[in-house]
C-alpha positions in Angstrom: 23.1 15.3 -55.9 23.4 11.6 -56.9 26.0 10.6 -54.2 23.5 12.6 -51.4 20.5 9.9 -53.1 22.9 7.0 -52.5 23.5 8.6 -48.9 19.9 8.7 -48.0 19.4 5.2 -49.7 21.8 3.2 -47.4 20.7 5.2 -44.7 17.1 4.3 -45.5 18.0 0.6 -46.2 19.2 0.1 -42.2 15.5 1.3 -41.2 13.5 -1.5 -40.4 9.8 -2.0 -42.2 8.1 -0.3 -39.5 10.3 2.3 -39.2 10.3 2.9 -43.0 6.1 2.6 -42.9 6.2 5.0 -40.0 8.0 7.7 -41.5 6.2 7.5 -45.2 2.9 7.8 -43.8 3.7 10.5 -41.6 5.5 12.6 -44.1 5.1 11.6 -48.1 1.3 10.9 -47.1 0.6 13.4 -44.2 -1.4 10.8 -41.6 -1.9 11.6 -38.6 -0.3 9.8 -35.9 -3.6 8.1 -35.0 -4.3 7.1 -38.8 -1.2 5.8 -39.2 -1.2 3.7 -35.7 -3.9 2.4 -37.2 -3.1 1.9 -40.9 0.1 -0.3 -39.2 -2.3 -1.9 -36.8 -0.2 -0.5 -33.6 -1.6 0.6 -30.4 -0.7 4.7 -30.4 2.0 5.2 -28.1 3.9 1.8 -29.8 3.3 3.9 -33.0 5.0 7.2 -31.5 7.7 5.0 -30.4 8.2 3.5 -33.7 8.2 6.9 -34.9 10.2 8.7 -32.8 13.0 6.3 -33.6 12.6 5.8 -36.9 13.2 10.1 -36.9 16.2 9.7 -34.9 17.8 7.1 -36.3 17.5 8.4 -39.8 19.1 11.6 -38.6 21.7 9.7 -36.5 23.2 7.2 -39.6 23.0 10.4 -42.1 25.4 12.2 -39.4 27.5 9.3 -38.8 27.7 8.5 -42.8 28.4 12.2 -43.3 31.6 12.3 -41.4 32.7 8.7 -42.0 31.7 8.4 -45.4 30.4 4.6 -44.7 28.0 2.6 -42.6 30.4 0.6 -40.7 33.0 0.7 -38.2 35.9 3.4 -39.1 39.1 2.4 -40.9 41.9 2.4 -37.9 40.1 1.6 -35.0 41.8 -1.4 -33.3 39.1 -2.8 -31.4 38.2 -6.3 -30.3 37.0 -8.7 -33.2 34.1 -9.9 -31.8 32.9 -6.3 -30.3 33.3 -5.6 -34.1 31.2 -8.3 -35.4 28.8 -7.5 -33.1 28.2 -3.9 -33.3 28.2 -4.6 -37.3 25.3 -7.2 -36.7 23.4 -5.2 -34.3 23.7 -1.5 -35.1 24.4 -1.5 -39.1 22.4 -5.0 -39.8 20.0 -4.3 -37.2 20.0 -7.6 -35.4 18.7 -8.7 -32.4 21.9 -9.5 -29.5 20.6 -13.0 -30.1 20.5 -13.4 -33.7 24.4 -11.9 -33.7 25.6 -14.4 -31.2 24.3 -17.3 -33.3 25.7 -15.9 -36.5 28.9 -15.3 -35.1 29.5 -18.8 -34.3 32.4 -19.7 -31.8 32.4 -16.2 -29.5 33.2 -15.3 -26.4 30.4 -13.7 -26.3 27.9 -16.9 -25.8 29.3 -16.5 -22.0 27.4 -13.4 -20.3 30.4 -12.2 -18.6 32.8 -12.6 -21.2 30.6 -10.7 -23.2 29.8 -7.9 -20.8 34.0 -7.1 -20.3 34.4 -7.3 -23.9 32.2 -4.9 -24.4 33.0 -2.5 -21.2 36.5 -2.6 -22.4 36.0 -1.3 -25.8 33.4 1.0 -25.2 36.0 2.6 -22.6 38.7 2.6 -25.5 36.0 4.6 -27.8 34.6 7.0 -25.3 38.1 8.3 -23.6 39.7 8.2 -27.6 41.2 11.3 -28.7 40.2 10.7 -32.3 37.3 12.3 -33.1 35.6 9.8 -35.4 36.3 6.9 -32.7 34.1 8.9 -30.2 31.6 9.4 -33.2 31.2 5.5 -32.9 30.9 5.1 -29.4 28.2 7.8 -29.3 26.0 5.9 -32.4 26.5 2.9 -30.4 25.2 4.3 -27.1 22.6 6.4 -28.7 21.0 3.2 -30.6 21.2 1.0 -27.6 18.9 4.0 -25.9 16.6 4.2 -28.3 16.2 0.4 -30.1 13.6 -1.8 -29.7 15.7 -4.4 -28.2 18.5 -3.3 -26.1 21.7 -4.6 -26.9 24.3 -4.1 -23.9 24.3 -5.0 -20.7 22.4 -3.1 -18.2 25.1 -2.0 -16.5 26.4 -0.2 -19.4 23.5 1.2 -20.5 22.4 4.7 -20.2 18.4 5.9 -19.6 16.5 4.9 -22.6 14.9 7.7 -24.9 11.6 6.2 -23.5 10.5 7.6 -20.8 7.6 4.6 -20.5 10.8 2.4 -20.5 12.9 3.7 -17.7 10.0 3.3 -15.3 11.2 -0.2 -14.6 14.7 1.1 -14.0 13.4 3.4 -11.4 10.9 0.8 -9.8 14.2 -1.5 -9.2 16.3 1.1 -7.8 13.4 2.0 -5.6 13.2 -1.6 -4.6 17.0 -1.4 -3.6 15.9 1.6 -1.5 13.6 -0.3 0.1 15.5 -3.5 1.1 18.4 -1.5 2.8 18.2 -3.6 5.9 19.5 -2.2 9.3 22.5 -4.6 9.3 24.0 -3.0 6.3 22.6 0.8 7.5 24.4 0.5 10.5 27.9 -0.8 8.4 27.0 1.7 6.1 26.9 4.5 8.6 30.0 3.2 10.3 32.2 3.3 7.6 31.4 6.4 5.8 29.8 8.9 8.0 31.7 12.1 8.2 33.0 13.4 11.4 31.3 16.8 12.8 34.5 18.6 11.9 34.0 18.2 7.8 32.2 21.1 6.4 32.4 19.5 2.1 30.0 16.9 2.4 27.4 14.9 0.5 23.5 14.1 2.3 22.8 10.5 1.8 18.6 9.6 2.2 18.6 6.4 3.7 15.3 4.7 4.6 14.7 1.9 7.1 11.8 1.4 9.5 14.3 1.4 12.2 14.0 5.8 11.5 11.4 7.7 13.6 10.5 9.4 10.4 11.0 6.2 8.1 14.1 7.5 6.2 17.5 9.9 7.7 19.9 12.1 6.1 23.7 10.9 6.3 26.3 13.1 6.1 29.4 11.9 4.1 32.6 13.0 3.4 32.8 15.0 -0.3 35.5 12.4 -1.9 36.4 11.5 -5.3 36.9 7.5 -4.5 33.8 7.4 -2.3 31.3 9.4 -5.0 32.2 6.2 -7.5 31.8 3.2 -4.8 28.8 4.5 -3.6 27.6 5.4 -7.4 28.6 1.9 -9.3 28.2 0.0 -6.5 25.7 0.7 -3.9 23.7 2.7 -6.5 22.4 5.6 -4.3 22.2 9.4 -5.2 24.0 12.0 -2.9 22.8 15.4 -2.8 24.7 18.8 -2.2 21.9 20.4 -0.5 20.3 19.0 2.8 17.2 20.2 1.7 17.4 18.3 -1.7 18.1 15.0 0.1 15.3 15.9 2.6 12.6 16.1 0.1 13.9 12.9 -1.7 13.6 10.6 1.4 10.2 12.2 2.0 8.8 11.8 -1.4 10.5 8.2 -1.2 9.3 7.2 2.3 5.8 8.8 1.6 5.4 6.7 -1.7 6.4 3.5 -0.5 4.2 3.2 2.6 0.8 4.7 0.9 -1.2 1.8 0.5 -3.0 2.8 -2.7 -0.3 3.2 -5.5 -3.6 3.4 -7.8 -3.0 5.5 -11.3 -3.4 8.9 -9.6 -0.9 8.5 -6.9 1.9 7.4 -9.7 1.0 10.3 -11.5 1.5 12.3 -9.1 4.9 10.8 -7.6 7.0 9.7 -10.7 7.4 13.3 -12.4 8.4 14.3 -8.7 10.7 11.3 -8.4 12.3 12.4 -11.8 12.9 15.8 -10.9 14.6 14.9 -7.1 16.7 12.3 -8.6 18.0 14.9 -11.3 19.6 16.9 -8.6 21.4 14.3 -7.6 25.4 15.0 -7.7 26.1 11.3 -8.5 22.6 11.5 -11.0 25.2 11.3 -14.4 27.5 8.1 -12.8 24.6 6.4 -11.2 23.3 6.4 -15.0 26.2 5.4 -16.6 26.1 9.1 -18.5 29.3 10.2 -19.2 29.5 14.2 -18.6 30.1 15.4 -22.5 26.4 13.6 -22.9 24.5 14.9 -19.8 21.7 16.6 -22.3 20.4 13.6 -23.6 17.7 13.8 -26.3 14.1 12.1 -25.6 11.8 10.6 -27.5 9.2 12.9 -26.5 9.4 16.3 -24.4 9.9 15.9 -21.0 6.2 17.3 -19.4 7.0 16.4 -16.1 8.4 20.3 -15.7 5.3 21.5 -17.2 2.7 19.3 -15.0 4.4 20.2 -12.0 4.3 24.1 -13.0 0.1 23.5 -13.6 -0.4 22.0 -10.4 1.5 24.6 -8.6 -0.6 27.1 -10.2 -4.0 25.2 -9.7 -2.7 25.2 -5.8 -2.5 28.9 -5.6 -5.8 29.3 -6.8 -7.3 27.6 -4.3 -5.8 29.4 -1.9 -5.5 32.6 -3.9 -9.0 33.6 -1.8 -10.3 31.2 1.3 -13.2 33.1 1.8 -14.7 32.4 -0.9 -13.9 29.2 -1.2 -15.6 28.2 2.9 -19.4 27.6 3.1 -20.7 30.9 4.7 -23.0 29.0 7.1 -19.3 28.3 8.7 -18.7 31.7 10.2 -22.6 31.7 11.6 -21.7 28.7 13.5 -18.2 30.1 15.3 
């Protein structure tokens, strides 16, 4: 009993004040999530962030601490010094990238690069590690980057945040990218990995250029190991298994980008749709930097896109459910 009240003390120690605030008003004084946003003096949704993480990351260090039986890296694991330092500063001390740099004094980490393939490197060593408690890091480490305040790696290593608020400007930049795909690069792009007419195990590439009749066309390409990781780490585009998937993508794509409006309604609309195409993507998990084992990533919040798109379905077959009565009858008088 006593060593389970240490436990949840040095767990409860790496919460920051918010996060601490957050959870005793919620739970020792039963607030409601508006009382307490405003009892802290935060705007709702920054309180059900604050929340949310301060929920999982309780759980999350109590799980770690459980199997490791400390708050700190693992006896054993032979890993860079300064990715040590680091992670120690920013996961277990909880701070900022900034603040670690600057306490760790002469690092290879002041250069951004340097930094970056310190940190790649490591994080490969820990994810493809056979010892169980090694893989136990890398996922705390990846799970607090997604759902911190203030990322800490590199945003090519990081995977979606918990926040789905968040990865909105992740999705606006790729569909920038998707955008700017001149015809130059189209045409070198078709050359070079077009299938021939012959291959029948193929991916459907949606690419969009004005150059298209319909403002977007469906590539075939040849279903390849090699060309599934170019085209996901380096050109960043999805590749579908069905035509039809890649079909509606480009359409919801092409459609969205050339309505003039993009007011409120039109985003709500599109980004739950945009969510849902780009989950059927076969490259969805590398484009994301998700490695497979940890495809069924928790959220902050339930996903409602699923749910919203169900409603609207049904409020569409209502309205055609009976067409009779929904025409003026002073229409069929005038036939």
């Amino acid at each position: 009993m006593k060593k389970n009240k240490i436990e949840k003390s040095l767990v409860w120690n790496i919460l920051t004040n918010d996060e601490q605030s957050a959870l005793l008003l919620s739970i020792n004084f039963g607030k409601s999530t508006w009382e307490a946003g405003e009892l802290m003096n935060k705007a709702h949704y920054k309180y059900l962030e604050i929340q949310a993480r301060a929920n999982k990351f309780f759980k999350m260090f109590h799980e770690y601490f459980d199997a490791t039986g400390n708050l700190r890296i693992p006896d054993g694991c032979s890993l860079n010094k300064d990715f040590r330092d680091f992670i120690l500063l920013t996961v277990f001390e909880r701070k900022t990238d900034k603040q670690a740099i600057q306490e760790m004094g002469k690092t290879a980490f002041i250069v951004p690069t340097a930094k970056e393939r310190i940190l790649r490197n490591s994080l490969d060593a820990l994810g493809n590690s056979t010892n169980e408690l090694e893989q136990m890091l890398y996922d705390l480490i990846i799970e607090f980057d997604r759902w911190n305040n203030n990322r800490i790696l590199p945003a090519s290593l990081q995977e979606p945040s918990a926040f789905k608020r968040r990865n909105k400007t992740r999705l606006i930049k790729h569909l920038r990218n998707l955008s700017k795909l001149d015809p130059f690069h189209i045409h070198r792009f078709t050359n070079r990995f077009k299938a021939k007419n012959s291959e029948t195990k193929v991916y459907y590439i949606p690419l969009l250029s004005n150059s298209y009749e319909g403002g977007y066309e469906i590539i075939r390409v040849k279903k390849d190991k090699e060309l599934l990781e170019y085209i996901s780490k380096h050109l960043r585009l999805y590749l579908f298994e069905e035509h039809v998937d890649a079909d509606q993508f480009g359409y919801l794509v092409n459609k969205y980008l050339k309505d003039p409006k993009k007011d409120c309604k039109v985003g709500q609309k599109f980004w739950p749709l945009y969510r849902q195409s780009i989950e059927c993507a076969s490259n969805y998990l590398q484009v994301n930097n998700i490695i497979p084992r940890r495809k069924n990533l928790e959220k902050a919040f339930r996903d409602m896109d699923h749910l919203r798109m169900k409603k609207k379905n049904n409020k569409e077959k209502k309205k055609i459910a009976d067409p009779q009565k929904r025409a003026d009858s002073s229409t069929f008088w005038s036939i």
